[in-house]
DSSP file (Angstrom, degrees, kcal/mol; ACC not computed):
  #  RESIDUE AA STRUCTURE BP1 BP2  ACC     N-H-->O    O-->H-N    N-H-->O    O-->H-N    TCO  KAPPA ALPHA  PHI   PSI    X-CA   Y-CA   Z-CA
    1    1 A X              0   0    0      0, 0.0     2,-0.2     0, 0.0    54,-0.1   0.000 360.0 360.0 360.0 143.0  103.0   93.5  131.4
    2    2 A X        -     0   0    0     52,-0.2    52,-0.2     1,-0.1    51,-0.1  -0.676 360.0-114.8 -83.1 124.9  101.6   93.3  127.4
    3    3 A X        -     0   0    0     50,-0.4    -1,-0.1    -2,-0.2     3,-0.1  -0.082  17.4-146.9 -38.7 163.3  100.7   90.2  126.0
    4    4 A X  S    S+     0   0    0      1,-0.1    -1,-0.2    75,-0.1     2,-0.2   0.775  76.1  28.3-106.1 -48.5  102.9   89.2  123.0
    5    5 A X  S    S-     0   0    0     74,-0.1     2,-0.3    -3,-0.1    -1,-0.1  -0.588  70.7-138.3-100.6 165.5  100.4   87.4  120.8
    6    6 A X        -     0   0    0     -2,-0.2     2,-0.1    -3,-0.1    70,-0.1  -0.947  11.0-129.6-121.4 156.5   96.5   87.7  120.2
    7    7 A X        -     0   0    0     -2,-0.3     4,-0.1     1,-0.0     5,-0.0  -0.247  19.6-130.0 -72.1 144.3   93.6   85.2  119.8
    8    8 A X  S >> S+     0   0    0      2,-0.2     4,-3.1     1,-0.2     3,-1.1   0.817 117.0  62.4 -66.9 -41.3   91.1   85.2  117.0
    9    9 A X  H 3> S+     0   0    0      1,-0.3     4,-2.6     2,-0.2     3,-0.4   0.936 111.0  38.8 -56.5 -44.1   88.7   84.9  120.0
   10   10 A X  H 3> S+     0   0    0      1,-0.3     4,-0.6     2,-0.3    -1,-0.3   0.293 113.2  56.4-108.3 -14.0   90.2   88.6  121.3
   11   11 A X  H <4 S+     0   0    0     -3,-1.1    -1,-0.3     2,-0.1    -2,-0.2   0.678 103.4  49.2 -98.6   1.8   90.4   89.8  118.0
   12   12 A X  H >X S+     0   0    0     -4,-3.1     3,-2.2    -3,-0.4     4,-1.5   0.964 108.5  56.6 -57.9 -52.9   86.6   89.2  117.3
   13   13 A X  H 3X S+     0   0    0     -4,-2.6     4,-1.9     1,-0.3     3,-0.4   0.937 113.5  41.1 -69.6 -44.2   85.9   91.1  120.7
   14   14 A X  H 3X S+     0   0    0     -4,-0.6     4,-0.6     1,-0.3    -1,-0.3   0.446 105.6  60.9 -78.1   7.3   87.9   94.3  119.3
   15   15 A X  H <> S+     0   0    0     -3,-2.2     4,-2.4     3,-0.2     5,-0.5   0.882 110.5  38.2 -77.8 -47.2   86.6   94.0  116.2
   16   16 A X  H  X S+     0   0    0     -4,-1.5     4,-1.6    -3,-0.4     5,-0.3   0.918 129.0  38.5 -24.6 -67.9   83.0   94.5  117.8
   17   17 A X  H >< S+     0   0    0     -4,-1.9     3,-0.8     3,-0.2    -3,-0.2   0.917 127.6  31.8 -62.9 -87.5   84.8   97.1  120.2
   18   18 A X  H 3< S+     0   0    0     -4,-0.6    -1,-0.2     1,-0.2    -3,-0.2   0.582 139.1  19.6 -45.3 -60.8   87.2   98.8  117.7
   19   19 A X  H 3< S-     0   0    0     -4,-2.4    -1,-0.2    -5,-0.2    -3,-0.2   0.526  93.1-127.3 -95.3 -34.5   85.1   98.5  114.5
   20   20 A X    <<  +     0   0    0     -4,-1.6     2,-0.3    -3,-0.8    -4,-0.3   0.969  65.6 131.6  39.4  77.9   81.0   97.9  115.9
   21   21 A X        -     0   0    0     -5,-0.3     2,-0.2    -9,-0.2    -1,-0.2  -0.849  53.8-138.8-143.3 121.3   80.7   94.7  113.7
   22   22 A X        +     0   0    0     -2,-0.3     2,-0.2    -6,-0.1    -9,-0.1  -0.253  39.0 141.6 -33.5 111.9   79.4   91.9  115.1
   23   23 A X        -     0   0    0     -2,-0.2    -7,-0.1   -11,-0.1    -8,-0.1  -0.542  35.1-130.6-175.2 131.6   80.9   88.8  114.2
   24   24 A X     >  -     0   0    0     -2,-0.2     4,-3.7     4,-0.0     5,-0.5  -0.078  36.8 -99.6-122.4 159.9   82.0   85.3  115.7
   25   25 A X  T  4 S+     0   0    0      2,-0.2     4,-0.5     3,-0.2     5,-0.1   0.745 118.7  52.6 -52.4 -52.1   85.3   83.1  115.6
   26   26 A X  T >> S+     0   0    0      2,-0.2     4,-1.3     1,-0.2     3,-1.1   0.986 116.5  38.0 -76.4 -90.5   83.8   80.7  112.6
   27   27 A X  H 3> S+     0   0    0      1,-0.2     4,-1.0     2,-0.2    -1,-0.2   0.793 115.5  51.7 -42.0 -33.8   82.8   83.6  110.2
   28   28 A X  H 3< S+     0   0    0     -4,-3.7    -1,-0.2     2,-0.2    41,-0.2   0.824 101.1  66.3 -73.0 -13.6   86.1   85.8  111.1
   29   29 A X  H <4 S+     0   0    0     -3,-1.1    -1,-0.2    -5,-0.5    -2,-0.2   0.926 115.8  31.5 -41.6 -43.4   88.3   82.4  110.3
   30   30 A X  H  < S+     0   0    0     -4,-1.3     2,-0.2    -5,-0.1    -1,-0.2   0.344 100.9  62.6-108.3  -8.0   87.1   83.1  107.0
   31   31 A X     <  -     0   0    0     -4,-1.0    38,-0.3    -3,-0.1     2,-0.3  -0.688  65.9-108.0-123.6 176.4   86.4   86.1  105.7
   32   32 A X    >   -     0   0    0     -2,-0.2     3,-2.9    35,-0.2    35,-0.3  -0.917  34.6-113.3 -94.9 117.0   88.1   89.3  104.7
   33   33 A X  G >>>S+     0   0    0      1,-0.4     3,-1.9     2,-0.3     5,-1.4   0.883 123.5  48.0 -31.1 -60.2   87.5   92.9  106.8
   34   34 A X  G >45S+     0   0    0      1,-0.3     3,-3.8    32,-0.3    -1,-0.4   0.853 107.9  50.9 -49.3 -40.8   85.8   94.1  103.8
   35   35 A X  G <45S+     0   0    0     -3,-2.9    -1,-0.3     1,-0.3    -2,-0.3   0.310 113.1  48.6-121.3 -17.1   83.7   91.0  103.6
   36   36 A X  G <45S-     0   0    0     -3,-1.9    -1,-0.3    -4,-0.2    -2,-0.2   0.057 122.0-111.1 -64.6   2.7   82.8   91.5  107.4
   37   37 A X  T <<5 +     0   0    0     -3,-3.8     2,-0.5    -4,-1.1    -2,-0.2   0.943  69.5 144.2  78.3  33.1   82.0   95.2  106.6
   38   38 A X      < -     0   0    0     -5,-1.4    -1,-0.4    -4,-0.1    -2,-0.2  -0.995  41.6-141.0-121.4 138.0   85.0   96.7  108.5
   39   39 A X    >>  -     0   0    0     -2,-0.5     4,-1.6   -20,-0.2     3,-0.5  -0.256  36.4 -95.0 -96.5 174.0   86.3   99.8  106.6
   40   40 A X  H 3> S+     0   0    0      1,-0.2     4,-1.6     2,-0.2    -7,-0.0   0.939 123.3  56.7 -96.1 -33.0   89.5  100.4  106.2
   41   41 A X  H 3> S+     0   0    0      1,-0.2     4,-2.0     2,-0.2    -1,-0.2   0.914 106.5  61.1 -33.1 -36.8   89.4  103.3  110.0
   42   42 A X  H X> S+     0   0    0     -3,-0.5     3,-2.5     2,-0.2     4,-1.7   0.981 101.4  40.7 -74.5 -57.3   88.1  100.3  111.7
   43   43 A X  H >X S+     0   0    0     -4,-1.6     4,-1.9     1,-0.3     3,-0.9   0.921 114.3  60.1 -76.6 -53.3   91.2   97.9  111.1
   44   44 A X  H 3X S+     0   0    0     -4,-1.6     4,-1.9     1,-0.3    -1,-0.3   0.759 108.2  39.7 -27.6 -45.7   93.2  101.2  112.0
   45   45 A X  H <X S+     0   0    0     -3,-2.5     4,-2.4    -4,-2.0    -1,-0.3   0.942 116.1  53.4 -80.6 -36.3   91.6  101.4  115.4
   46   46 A X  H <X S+     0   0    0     -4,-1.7     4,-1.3    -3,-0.9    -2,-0.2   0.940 108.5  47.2 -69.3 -41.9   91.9   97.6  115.8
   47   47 A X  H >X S+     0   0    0     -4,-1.9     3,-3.6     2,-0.2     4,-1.6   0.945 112.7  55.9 -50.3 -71.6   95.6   97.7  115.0
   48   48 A X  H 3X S+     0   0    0     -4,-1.9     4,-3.3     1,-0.3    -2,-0.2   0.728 112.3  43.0   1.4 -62.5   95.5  100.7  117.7
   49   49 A X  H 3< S+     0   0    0     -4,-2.4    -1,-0.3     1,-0.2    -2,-0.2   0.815 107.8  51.7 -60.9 -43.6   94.2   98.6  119.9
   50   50 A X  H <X S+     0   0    0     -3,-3.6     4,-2.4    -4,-1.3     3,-0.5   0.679 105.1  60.9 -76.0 -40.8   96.2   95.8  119.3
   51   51 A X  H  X S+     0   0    0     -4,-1.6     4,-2.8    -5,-0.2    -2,-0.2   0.937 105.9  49.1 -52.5 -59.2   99.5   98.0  119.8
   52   52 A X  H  < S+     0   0    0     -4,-3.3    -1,-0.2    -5,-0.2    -2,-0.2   0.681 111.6  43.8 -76.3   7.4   98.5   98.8  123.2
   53   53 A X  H  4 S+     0   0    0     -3,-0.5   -50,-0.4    -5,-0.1    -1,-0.2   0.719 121.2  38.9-104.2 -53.7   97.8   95.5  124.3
   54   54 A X  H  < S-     0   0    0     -4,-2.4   -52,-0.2   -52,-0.2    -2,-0.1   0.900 101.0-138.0 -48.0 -42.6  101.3   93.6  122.5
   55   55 A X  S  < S+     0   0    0     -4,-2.8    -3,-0.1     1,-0.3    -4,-0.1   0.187  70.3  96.9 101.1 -23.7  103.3   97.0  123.7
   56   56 A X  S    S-     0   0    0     -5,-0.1     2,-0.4   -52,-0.1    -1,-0.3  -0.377  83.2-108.6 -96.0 174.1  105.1   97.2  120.5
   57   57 A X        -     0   0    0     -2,-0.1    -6,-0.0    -3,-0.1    -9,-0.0  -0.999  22.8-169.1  17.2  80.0  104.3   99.2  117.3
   58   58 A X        -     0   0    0     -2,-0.4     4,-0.3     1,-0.1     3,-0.3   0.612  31.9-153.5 -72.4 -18.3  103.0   97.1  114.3
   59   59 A X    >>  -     0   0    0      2,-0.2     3,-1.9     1,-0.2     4,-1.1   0.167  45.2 -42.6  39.7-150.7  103.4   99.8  111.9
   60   60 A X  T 34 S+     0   0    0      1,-0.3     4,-0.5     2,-0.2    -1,-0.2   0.778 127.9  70.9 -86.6 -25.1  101.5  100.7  108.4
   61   61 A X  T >4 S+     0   0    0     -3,-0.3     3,-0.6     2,-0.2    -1,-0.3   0.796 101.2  43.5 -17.7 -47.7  102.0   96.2  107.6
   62   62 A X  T <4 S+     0   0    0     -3,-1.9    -1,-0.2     1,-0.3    -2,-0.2   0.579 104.9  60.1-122.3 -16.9   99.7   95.4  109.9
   63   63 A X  T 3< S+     0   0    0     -4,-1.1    -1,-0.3     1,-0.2    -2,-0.2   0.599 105.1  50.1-106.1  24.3   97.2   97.9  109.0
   64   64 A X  S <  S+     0   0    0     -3,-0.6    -2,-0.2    -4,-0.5    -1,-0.2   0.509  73.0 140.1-110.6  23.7   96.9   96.6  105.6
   65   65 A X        -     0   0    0     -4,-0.1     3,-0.1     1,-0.1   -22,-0.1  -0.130  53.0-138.5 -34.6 151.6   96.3   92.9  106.8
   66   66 A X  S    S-     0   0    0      1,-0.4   -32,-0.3   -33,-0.1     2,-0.3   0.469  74.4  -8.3 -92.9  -5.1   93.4   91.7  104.2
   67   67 A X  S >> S-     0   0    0    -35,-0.3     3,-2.0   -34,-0.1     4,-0.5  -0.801  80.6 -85.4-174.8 171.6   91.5   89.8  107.2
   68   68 A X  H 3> S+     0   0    0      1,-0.3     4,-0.8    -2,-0.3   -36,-0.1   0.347 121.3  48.9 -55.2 -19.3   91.6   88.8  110.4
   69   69 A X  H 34 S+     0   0    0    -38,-0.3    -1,-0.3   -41,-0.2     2,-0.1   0.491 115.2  54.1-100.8  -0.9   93.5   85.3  110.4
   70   70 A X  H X4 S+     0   0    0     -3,-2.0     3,-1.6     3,-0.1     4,-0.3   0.508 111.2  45.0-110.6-108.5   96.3   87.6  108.0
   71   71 A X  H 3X S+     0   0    0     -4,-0.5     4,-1.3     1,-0.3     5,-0.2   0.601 114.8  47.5 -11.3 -44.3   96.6   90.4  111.0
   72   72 A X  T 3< S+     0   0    0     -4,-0.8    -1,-0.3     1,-0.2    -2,-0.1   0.233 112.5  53.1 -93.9  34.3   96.9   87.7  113.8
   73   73 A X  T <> S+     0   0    0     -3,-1.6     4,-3.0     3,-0.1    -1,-0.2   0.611 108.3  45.1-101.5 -54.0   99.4   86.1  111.7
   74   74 A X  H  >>S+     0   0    0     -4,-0.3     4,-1.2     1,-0.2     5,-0.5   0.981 117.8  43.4 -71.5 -58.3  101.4   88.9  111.3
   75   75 A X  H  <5S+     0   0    0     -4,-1.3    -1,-0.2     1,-0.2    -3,-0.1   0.602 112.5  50.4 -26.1 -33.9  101.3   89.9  114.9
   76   76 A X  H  45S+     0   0    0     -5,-0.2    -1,-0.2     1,-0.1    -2,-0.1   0.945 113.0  47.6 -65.2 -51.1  101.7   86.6  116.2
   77   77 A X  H  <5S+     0   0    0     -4,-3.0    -2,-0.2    -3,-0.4    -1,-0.1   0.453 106.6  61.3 -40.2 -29.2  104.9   86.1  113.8
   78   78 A X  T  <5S+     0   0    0     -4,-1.2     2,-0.3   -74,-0.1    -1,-0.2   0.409  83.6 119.8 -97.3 -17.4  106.3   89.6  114.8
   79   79 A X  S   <S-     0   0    0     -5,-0.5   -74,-0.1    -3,-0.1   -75,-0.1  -0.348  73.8-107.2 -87.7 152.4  106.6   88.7  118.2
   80   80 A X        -     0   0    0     -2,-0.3     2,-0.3   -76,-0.1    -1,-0.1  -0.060  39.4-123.6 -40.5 151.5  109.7   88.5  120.5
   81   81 A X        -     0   0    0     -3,-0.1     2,-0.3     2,-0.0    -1,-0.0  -0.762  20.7-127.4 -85.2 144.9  110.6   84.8  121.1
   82   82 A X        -     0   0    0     -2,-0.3     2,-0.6    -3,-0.0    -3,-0.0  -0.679  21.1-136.9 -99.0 149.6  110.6   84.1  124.8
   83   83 A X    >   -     0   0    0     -2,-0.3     3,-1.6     1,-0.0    -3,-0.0  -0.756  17.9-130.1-112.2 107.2  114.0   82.4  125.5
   84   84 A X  T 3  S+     0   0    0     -2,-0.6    -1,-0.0     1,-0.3    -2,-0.0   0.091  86.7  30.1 -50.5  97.1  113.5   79.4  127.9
   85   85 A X  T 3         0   0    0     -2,-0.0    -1,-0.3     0, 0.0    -2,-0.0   0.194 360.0 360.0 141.7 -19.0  115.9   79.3  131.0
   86   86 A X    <         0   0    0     -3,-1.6    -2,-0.2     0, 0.0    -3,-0.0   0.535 360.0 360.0-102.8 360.0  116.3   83.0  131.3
């Protein structure tokens, strides 16, 4: 089954993966892809990435996020609500 939301911690590690730039929960808080030196193919593969882990299709939104706390925003925001009882 696909998560529905992601972590900053889990989008750091696919930024590494996705992107190859280094970079820790603090600095990604805070900065902007460009301003961590991911071009604009790397957030492509990270959305990629991030599709096949949610399940869903984020579509051309999500790959113009301007950093990493704006991408797990929208993703988080875009996801189904679980409905309690059902």
């Amino acid at each position: 089954m696909a998560q529905e939301h992601i972590t900053l911690e889990e989008l750091v590690e696919l930024i590494s993966a996705s992107a190859g730039v280094r970079t820790d929960t603090g600095t990604a808080a805070t900065q902007s892809f460009e301003e961590l030196g991911v071009d604009s193919l790397g957030v492509l593969g990270i959305v990629a990435e991030i599709e096949r882990r949610v399940g869903r299709k984020l579509g051309s939104e999500a790959e113009l996020s301007p950093s990493p706390t704006a991408l797990i925003a929208f993703v988080n925001e875009d996801a189904p609500t679980l409905v309690e009882g059902v």
